[in-house]
SEZATI-692337 format. One record per residue: residue in three letters; x, y, z of N, C-alpha, C in turn. Coordinates in steps of 0.2 Angstrom, whole numbers, plus 5000, padded with zeros to 4 digits. Example, Ala and Ser with C-alpha at 12.3 -4.5 7.8 and 13.67 -1.06 7.14 Angstrom:
// SEZATI-692337
ALA506649725039506249785039506649845039
SER506449895035506849955036506450005039
This chain:
// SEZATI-692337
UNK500449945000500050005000500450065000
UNK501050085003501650105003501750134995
UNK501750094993502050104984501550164981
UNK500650104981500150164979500250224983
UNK500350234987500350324992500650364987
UNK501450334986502050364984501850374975
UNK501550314972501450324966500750354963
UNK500350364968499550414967500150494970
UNK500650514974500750584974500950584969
UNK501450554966501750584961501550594955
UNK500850544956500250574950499850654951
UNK499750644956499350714960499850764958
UNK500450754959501050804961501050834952
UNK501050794946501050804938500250844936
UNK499750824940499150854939499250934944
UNK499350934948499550994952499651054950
UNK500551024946500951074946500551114938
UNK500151074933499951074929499251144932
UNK499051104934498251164939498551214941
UNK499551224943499551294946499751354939
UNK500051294933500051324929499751384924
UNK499151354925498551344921498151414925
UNK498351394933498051454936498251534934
UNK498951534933499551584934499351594927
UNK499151574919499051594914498251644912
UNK497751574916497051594916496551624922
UNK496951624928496651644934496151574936
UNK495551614940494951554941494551564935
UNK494451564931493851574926493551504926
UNK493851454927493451404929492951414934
UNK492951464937492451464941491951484943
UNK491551484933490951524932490651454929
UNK491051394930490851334925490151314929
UNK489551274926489251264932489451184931
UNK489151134935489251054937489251024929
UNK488651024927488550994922489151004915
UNK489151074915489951104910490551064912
UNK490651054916491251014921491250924920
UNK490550914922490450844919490550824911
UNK490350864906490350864900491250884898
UNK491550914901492250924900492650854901
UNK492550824906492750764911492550704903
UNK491650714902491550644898491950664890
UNK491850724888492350714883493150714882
UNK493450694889494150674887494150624889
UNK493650594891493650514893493450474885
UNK492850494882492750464875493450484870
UNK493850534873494250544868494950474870
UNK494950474876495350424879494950334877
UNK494350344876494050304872494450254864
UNK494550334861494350314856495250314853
UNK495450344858496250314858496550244860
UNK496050224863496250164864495750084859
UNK495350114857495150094850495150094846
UNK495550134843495850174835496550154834
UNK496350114828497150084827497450114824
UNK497250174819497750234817497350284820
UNK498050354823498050384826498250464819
UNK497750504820497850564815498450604819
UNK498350594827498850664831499350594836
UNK499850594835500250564841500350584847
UNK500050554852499950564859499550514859
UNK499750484867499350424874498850474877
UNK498550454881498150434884498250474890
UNK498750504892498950534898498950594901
UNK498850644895498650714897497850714898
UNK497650664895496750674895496850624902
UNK497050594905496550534912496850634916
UNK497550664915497750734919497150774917
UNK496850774913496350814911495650814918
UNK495450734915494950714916495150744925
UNK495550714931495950744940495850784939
UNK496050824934495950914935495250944938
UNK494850914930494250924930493650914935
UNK493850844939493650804942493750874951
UNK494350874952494450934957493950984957
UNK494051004950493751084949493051074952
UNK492551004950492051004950491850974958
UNK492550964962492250964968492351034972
UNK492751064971492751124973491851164970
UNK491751154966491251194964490751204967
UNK490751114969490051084975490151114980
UNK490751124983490951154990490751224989
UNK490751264986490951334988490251364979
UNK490251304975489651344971489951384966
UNK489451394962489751444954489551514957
UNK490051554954490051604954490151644947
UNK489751704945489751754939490451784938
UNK491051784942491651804940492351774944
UNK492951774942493451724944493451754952
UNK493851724957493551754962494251724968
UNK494451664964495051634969495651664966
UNK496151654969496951674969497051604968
UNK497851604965498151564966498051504973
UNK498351524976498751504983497851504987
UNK497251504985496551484987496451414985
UNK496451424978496351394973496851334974
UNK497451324974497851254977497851234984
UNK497151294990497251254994496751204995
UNK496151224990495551194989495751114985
UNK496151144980496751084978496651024983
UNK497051064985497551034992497050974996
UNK496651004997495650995003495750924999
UNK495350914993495250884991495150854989
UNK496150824986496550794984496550724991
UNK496550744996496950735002496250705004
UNK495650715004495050685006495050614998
UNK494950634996495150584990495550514989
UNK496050544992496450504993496350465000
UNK496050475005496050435011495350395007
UNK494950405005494650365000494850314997
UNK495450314993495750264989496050234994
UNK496250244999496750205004496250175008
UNK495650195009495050155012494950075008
UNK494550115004494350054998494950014996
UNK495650024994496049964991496149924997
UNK496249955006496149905010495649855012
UNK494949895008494449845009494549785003
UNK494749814995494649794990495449744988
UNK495849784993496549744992497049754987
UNK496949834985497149844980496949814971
UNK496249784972496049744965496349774957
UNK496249854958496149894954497049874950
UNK497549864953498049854950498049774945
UNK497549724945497549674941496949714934
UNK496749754936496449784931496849814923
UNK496349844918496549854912496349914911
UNK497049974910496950034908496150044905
UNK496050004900495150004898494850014899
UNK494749954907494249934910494150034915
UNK494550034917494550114922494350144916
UNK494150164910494150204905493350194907
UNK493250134906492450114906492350144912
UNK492550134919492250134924492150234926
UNK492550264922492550314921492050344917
UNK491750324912491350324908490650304911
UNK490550244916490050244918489850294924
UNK490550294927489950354932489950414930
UNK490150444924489950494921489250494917
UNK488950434917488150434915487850454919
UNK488050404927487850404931487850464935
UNK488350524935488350594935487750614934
UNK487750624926487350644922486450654924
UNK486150564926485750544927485450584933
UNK486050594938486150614945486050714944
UNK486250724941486150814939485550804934
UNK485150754931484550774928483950774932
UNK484250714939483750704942483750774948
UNK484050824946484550914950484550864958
UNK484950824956485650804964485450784968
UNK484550724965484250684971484450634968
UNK484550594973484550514974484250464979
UNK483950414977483550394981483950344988
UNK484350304984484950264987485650264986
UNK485650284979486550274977486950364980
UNK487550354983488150394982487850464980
UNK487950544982487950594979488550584973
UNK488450674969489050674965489550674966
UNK489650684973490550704975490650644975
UNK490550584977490750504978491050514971
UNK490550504966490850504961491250524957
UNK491350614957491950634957492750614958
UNK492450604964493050544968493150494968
UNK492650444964493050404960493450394954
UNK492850464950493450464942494150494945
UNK494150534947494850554948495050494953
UNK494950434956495250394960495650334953
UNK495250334947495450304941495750314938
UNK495450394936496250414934496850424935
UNK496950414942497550394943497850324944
UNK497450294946497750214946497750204937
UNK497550224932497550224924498350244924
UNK498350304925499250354925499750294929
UNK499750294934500150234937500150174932
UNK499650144930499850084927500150104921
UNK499950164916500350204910501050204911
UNK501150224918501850244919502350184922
UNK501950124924502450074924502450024918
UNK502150044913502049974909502550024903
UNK502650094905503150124899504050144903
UNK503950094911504350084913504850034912
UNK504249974909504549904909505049904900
């Protein structure tokens, strides 16, 4: 369990420094996105991640890797949003905005260390794919959950799932990054 800690920061660590970049270019302007925009951002670099992995000739050369960074970005943004709400103009600083990061990376993550103790780590005999799909599914499942405006009768709110996708796409980058270690 040791390994995934060290091997989920140093995914968190490449999506991070990416999110402080992006801040210091664009500000928050993400932060006029509402849920649903965010959800739609999230499913289409997951279908694009789809269709990279089904497509035997590729028009643009690049992996899969900047879109699952995509998708953790996303996936934050949209839990900060839940927390604190859309607003009509950018409204965070840098050093707000990475601590809200921070919050909910860190809640995330004690999530993924729950669940691999209960589940045992399963997700590493799994198939870059398979996380594509599971990403994919609860992005329906998102969906369904903001059509029905963020009732549910018995299943998880949106943030669970949020925290999923981003829980996949990082176990997806770790396994990227060791199978182009081998």
């Amino acid at each position: 369990m040791q390994l995934t800690s060290d091997q989920y920061d140093a995914v968190i660590k490449i999506c991070r420094d990416l999110f402080q970049k992006k801040m210091k270019d664009y500000g928050s302007a993400w932060r006029i996105l509402r849920l649903p925009s965010l959800t739609d951002q999230i499913f289409i670099k997951a279908q694009r991640i789809r269709g990279l992995q089904e497509n035997a000739v590729r028009k643009i050369e690049e992996d899969e890797r900047s879109e699952f960074i995509g998708i953790i970005n996303y996936s934050i943004m949209a839990l900060i949003q839940l927390q604190l709400g859309v607003v009509e103009q950018p409204d965070l600083s840098v050093n707000e905005a990475l601590n809200h990061f921070d919050k909910h990376v860190a809640q995330t993550k004690v999530l993924m260390e729950d669940k691999n103790h209960d589940y045992g780590e399963a997700w590493r005999e799994m198939r870059v794919s398979s996380l594509t799909d599971l990403i994919l599914q609860k992005l329906l499942r998102v969906k369904q959950i903001e059509d029905n405006e963020g009732k549910t009768l018995v299943s998880e709110g949106i943030d669970a799932n949020y925290q999923d996708m981003l829980n996949y796409a990082v176990f997806a980058l770790i396994h990227l990054n060791e199978s182009s270690n081998n």
